[in-house]
TORDO-274587 format. One line per 2 residues: for each residue x, y, z of N, C-alpha, C. Coordinates in steps of 0.2 Angstrom, whole numbers, plus 5000, padded with zeros to 4 digits. Layout:
BEGIN
X Y Z X Y Z X Y Z; ...;
This chain:
BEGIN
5321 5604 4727 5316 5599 4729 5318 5592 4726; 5320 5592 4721 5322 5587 4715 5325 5582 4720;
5330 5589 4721 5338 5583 4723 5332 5579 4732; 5332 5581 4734 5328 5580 4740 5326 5573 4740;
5321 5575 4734 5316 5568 4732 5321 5562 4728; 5325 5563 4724 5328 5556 4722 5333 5556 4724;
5337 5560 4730 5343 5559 4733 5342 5552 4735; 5345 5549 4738 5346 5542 4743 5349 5543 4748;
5348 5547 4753 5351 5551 4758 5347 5549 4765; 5343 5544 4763 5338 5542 4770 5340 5535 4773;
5343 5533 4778 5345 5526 4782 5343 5518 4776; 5350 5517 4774 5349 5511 4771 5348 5511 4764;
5354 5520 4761 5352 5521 4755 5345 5524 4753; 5338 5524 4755 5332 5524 4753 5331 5532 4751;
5327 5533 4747 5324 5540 4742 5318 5541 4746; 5320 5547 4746 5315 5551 4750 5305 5548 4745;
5306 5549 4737 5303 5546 4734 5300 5541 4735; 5304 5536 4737 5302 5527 4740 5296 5527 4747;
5296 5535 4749 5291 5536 4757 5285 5537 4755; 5279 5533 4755 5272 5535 4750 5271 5540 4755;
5270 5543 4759 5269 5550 4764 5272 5555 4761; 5278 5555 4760 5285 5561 4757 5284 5560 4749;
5281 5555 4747 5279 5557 4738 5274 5563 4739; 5269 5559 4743 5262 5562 4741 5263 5572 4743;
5267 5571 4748 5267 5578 4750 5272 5582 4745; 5278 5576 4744 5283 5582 4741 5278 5585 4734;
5275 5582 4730 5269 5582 4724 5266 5588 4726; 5262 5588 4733 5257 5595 4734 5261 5600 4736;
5267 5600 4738 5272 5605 4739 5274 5609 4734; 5276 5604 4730 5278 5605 4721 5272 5610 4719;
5267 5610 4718 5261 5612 4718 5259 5617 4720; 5262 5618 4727 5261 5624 4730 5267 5628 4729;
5272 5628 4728 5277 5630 4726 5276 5634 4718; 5273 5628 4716 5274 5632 4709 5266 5637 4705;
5261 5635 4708 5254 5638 4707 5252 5646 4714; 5257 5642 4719 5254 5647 4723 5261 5651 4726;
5267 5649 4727 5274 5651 4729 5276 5655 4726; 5278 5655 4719 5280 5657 4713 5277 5664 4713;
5270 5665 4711 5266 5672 4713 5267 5676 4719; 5265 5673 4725 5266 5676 4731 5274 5678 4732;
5279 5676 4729 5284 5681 4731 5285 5684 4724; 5282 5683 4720 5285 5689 4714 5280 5695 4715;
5274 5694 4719 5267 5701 4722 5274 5704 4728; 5277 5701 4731 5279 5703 4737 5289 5705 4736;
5289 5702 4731 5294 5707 4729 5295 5713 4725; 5290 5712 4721 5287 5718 4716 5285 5724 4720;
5279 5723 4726 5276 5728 4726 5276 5728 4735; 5282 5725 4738 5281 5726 4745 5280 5720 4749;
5282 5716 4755 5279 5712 4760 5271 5710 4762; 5267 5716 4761 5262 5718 4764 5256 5718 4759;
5258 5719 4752 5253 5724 4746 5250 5717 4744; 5245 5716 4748 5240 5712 4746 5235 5715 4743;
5230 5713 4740 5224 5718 4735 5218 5717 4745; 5214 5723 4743 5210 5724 4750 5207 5717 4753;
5207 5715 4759 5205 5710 4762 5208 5702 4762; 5216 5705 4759 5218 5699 4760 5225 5700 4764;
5228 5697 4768 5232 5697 4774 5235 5691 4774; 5242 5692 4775 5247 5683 4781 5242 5678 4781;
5238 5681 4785 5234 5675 4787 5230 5673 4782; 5226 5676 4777 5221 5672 4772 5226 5669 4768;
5232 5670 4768 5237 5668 4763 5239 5660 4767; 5241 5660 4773 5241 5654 4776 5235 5650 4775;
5227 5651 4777 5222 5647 4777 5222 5644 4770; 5223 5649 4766 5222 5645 4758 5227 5643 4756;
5234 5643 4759 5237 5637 4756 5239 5631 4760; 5235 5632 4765 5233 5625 4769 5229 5621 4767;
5223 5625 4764 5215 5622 4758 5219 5617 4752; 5225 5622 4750 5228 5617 4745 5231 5614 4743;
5235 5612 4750 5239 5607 4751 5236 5603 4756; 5230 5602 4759 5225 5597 4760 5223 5594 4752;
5219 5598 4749 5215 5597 4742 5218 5593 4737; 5225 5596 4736 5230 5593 4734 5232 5585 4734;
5231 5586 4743 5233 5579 4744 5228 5572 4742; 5222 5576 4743 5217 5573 4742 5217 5569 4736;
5219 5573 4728 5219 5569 4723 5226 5564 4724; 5232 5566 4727 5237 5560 4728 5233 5555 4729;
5232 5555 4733 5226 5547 4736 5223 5545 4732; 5218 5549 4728 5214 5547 4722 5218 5543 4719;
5222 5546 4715 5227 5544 4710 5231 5538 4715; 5231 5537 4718 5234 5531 4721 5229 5523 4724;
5223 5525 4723 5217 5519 4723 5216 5519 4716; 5218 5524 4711 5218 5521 4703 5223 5516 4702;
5227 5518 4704 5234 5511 4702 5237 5508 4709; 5230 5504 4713 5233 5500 4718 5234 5494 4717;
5231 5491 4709 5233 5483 4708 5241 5484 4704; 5242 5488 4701 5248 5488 4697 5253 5490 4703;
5252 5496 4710 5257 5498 4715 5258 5491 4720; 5254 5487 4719 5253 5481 4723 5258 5475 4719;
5257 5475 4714 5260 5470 4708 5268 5472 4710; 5271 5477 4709 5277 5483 4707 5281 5483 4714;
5276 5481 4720 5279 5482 4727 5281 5490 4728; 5277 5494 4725 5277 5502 4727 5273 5502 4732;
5276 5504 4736 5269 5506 4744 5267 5514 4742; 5261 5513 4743 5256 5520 4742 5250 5519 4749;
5247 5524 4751 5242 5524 4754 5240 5516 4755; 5233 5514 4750 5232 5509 4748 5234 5504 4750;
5240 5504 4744 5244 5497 4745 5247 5495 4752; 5248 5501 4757 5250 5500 4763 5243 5498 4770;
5240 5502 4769 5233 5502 4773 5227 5500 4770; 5228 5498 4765 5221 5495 4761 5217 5501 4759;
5212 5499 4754 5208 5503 4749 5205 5508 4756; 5201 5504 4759 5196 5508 4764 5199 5512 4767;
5203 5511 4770 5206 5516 4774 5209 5521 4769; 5213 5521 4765 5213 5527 4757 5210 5530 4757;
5202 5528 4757 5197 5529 4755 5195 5536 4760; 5197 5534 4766 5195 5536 4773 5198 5544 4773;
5205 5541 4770 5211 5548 4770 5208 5553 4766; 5206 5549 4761 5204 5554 4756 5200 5558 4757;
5191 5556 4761 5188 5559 4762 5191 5564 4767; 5194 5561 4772 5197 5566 4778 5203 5573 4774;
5206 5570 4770 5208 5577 4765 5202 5583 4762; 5200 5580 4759 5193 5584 4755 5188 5588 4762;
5187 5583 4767 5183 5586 4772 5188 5592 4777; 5193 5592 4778 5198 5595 4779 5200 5600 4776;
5200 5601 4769 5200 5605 4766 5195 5612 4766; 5190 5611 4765 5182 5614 4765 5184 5617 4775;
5184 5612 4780 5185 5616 4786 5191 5619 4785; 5194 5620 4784 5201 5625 4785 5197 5632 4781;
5196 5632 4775 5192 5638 4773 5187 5641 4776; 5183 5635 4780 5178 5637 4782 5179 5642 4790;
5186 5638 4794 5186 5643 4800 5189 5649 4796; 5194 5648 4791 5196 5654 4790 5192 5661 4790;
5186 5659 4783 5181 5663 4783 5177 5666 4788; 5174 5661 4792 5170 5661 4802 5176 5666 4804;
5180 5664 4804 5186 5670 4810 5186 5677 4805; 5185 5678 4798 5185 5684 4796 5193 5685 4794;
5197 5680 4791 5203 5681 4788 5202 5676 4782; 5198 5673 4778 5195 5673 4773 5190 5675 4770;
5192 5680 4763 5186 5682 4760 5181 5679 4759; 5175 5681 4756 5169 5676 4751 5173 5674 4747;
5177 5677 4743 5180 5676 4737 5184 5671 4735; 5189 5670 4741 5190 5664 4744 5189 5658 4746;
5182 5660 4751 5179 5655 4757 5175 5650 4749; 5173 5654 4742 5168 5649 4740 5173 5645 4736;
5180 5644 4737 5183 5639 4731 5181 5633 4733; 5180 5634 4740 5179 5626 4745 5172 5620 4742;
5169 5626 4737 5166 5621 4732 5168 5616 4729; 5175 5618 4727 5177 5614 4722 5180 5606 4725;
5183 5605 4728 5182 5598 4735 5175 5595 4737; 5171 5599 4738 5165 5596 4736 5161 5594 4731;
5162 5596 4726 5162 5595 4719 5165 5586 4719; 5173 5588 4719 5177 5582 4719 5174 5577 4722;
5174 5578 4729 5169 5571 4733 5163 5568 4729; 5158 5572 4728 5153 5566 4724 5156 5564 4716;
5161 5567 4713 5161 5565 4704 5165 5558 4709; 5171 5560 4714 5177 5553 4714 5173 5547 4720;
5167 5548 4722 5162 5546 4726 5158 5540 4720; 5157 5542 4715 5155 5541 4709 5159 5536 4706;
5166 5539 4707 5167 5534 4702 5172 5527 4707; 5172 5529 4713 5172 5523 4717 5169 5517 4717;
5162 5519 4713 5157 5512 4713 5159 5508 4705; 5161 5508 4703 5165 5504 4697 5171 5503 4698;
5176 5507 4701 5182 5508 4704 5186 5513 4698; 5190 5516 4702 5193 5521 4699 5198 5522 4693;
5197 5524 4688 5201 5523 4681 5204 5528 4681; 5209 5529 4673 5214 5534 4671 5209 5540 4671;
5204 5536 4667 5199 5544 4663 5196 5547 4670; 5194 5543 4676 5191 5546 4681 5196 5552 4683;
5203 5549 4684 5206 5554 4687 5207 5560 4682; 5208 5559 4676 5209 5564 4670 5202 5567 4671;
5196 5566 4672 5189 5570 4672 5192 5574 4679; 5193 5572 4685 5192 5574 4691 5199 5580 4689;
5204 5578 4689 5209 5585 4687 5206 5590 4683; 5205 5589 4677 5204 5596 4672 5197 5600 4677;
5193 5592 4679 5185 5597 4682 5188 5602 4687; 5196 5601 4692 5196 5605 4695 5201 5610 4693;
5203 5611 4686 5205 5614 4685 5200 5619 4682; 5196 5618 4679 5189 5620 4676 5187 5624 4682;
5186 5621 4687 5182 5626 4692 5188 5630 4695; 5195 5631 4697 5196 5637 4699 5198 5642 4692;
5198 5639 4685 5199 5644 4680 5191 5648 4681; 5186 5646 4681 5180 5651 4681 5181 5655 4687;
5183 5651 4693 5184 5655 4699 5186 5663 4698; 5195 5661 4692 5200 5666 4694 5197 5671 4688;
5194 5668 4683 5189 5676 4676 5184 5679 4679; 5180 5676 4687 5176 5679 4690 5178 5685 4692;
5183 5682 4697 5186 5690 4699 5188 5695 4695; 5194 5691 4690 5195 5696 4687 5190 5700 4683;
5185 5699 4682 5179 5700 4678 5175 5704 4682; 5176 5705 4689 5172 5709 4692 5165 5707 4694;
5165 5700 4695 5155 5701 4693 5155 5699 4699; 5150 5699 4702 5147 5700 4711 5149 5694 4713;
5150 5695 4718 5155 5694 4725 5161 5695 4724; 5163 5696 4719 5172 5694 4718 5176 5701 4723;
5171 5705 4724 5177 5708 4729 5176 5708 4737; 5172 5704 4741 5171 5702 4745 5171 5695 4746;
């Protein structure tokens, strides 16, 4: 994925890297690759194609990693209305600096809001668990803390608050289950 992103193999020289669309996404690729990819083929080579724990299937396995690579993206944006006076100074095009703050702004929401529906039909259709369906907290969570810190405009520590809190909320998530305590197997 490396070679991909800082090859110069796109018309006129240019790195995949240089494409604020092809950043943001190779990042939640990256992401999904290594939090969610890595696992699912070490479960599925270990113990079978198929050997899900009960109530999870192909298809829950697509909705949630469609949930997180929407969510994902969402913090790209985030992080990129953090450093749009220094990506604007630099002549780096990001969301922002290309489309203005508000429309960023607009992505952003429509990531996060997009995120929460994707779990949500999964759920409704009955190919996401509860156990699942409720991480769709955590994007909602994220909207009002980074909603928050839009009204003074967005800093390092905002984004460093917003990452760990969403690391915070899927570590309690994953002791939950492990931990057995109610809903976690439904």
């Amino acid at each position: 994925m490396g070679v991909f992103y800082n090859w110069p193999f796109l018309p006129g020289g240019r790195r995949l890297k240089e494409q604020y669309l092809w950043t943001n996404t190779a990042s939640a690729v990256g992401f999904l690759l290594t939090v969610f990819g890595y696992p699912l083929v070490t479960l599925t080579w270990e113990k079978g194609f198929h050997s899900f724990p009960p109530g999870i299937t192909w298809a829950t396995v697509v909705f949630s990693a469609l949930f997180f690579l929407l969510f994902v993206l969402s913090y790209e944006v985030i992080y990129d209305l953090r450093d749009v006076h220094g990506d604007t100074l630099a002549g780096i095009r990001t969301y922002p600096v290309v489309h203005g703050e508000r429309t960023a702004i607009r992505i952003v929401d429509g990531f996060i809001f997009s995120s929460v529906l994707v779990l949500a039909a999964g759920y409704v259709s009955g190919f996401v668990p509860w156990r699942i369906y409720i991480m769709a907290g955590a994007p909602v969570i994220q909207y009002v803390v980074y909603k928050r810190a839009l009204t003074r405009g967005i800093s390092e520590k905002d984004c460093t608050f917003i990452t760990w809190m969403g690391v915070a909320l899927f570590l309690v998530f994953h002791l939950w289950v492990v931990a057995d305590l109610p809903g976690a197997r439904f």
